[in-house]
N, C-alpha and C positions, 0 to 999 in steps of 0.2 A: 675094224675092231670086233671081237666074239664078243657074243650078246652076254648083257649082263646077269652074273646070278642073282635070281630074284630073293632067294634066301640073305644074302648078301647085302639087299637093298634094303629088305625089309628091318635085317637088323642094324641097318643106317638109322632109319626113321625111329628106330625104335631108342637106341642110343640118343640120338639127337633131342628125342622127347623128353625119355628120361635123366637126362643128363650122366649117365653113368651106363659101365657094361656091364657092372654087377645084376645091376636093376636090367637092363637088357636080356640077360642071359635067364633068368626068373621068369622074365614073362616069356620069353621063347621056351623052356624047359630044358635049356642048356647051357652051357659053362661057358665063363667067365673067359677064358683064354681061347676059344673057338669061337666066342664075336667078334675076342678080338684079332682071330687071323683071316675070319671072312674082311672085315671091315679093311686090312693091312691089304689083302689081295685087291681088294675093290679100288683101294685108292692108286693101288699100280697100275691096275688096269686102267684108269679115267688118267692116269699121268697129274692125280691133283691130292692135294693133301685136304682133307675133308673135315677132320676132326684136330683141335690140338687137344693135348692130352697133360693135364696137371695130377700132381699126387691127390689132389683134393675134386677134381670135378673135370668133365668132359665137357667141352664145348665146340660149337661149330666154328669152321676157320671162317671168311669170307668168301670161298668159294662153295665151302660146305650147303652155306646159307643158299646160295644160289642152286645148284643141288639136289635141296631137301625139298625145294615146289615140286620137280618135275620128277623126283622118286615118290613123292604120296600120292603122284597119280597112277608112277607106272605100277603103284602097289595095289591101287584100289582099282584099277584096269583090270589087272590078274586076279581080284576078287571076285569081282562081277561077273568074269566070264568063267572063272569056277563053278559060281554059283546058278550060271543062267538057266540050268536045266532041273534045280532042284532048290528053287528059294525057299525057303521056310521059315517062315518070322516064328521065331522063340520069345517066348516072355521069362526076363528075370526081375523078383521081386528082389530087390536089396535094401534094408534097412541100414543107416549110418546113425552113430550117435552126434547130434548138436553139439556135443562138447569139443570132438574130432576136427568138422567140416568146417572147410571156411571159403577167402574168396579163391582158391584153388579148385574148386568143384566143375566150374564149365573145362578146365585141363583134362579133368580125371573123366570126365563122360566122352571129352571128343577120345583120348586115347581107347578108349573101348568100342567106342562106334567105329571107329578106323579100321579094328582091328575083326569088326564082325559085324556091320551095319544093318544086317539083318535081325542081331539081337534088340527085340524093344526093350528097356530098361524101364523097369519103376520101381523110382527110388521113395522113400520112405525116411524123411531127418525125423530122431524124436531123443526123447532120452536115454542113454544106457539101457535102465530099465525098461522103460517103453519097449527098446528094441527088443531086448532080448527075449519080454514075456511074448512080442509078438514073433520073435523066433520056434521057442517052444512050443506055442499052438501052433505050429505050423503056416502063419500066414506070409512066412519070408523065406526065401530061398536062401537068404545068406545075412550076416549081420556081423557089421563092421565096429566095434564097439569098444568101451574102456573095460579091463577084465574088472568082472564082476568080484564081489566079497568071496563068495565062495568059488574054492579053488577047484572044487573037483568038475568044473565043467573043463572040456578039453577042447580045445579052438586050437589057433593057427596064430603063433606071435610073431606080428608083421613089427613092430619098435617099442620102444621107448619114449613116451609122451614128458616133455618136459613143458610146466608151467612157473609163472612169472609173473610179476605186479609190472601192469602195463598203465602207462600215463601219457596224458599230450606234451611233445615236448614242453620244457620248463613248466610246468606242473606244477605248484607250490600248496603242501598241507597250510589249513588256516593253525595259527596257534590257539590250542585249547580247547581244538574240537576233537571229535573222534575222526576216521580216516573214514572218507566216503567211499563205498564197493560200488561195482557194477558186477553183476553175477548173474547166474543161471537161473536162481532161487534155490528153497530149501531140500529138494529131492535132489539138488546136483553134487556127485561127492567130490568134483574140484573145489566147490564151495565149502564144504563140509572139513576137509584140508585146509583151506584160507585159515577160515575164520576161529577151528582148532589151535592153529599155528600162532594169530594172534590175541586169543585167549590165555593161551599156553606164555607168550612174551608179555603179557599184563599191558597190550595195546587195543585200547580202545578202537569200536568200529562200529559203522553204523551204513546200512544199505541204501541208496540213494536211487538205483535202477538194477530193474530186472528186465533181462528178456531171456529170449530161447536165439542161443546157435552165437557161435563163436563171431560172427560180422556183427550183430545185432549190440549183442555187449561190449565190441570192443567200439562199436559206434559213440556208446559215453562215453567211452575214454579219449577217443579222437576229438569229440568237441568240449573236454577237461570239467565233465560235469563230475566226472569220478575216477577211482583206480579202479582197472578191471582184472580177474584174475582168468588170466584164458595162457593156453596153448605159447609160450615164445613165435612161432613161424604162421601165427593165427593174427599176431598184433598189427596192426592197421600201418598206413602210412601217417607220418607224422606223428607218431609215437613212441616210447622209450620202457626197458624196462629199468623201474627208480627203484626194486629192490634193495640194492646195494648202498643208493645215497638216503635214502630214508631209516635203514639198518631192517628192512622188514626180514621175518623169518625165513628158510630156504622152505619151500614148496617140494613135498615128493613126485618125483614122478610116476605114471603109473603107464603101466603096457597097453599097449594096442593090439589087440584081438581080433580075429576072423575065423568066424563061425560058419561053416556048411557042411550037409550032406551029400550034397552034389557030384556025384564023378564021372557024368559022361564030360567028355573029351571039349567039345563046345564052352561048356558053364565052366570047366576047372581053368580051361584056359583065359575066359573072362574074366576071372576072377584072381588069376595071377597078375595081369593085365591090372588090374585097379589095386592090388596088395602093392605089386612094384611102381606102381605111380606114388601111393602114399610115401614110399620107402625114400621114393629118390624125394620129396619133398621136404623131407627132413632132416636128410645131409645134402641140399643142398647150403 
């Protein structure tokens, strides 16, 4: 058998991660229909089918699975020994907004260490704001964030954030009370949305827990101390969203933003690398 192409393998691993070759093709910096004829040649060559392939999502076959151990080593083999005569640990500061991150977060760091293990990452979860003012002084390399009120900042729009009144299954309002929240607090503007929307529908409400970060809030909601308003693909196991059987208001979505200056060759490419992880997160 002629040896494999490593381009080839890499964007196995990389498909396979992200579940899609759209998302693949993004973080390699190339198109859609040229993953998918490396990945087409790759499986002739192995004589095996790797991936099946649905209108809605990519997934590994069972052989694919078997496969994918021994392509992330042959990939980080050929990293290492690229790197052996010229390592150089890079630091990048990335700030994420708490409203965004959830328990998807150890996914999205191994896919970038994978792909550049030399790069140290320090991350920074805070608020929107938070992030962003600590973007503008300068103390972040990058910030991943819900687009701010004012439009004239210019980022990188990675999706569409859709939110939802999240609850433990069977759930039940008490009669006569107001509707218990779990939220961010009052500087969150998913909050600020909620609680407009049932002002606005002449529903009563009343906040029962706050935290910070999309696991933390949907935590009351998993053990039905309250309804939480987070993220759809942020809601916990064991949870539903009761929007619809409670008649609550529709929730706007708002965009996901990525903010940097950065254009050496390294940082753009890490930073594609965690844009297409978020991407494929949200059609999956």
């Amino acid at each position: 058998m002629k040896a494999l192409d490593l381009d080839a393998v890499k964007a196995f691993v990389l498909t396979a991660d992200l579940q899609s070759f759209t998302r693949a093709a993004e973080a390699l910096d190339s198109t859609q229909s040229a993953i998918s004829l490396k990945l087409r040649r790759l499986e002739t060559q192995l004589g095996r089918r790797l991936l099946e392939r649905t209108p809605r999502q990519v997934r590994l076959s069972a052989e694919g699975a078997v496969f994918l151990v021994s392509a992330r080593d042959l990939v980080g083999a050929h990293d290492r020994a690229v790197a052996s005569f010229s390592i150089e640990q890079r630091r990048m500061v990335i700030g994420i907004s708490h409203q965004i991150v959830g328990s998807e977060l150890p996914s999205l760091l191994r896919h970038m260490n994978e792909q550049d293990p030399h790069l140290l990452i320090e991350l920074r979860v805070a608020g929107s704001r938070e992030v962003m003012q600590a973007y503008d002084e300068g103390r972040l390399d990058a910030a991943l964030v819900l687009q701010p009120e004012d439009r004239h900042r210019q980022g990188e729009k990675l999706f569409n954030e859709s939110f939802a009144w999240i609850a433990a299954a069977g759930w039940e309002p008490r009669a006569g009370q107001p509707l218990p929240l779990s939220t961010q607090g009052e500087t969150c503007s998913i909050r600020a949305n909620a609680v407009r929307a049932l002002d606005q529908a002449g529903i009563a409400w009343t906040e029962v827990f706050i935290g910070k970060g999309a696991a933390v809030v949907g935590a009351a909601a998993a053990a039905g101390i309250a309804i939480a308003v987070l993220a759809r693909r942020s809601a916990p196991a064991g949870t539903v969203d009761i929007g619809n059987t409670l008649a609550l208001p529709t929730l706007p979505t708002q965009e996901v933003v990525l903010y940097s200056a950065l254009n050496d060759r390294r940082s753009r490419h890490a930073l594609r690398i965690l844009g297409a992880a978020f991407k494929g997160l949200v059609e999956v």
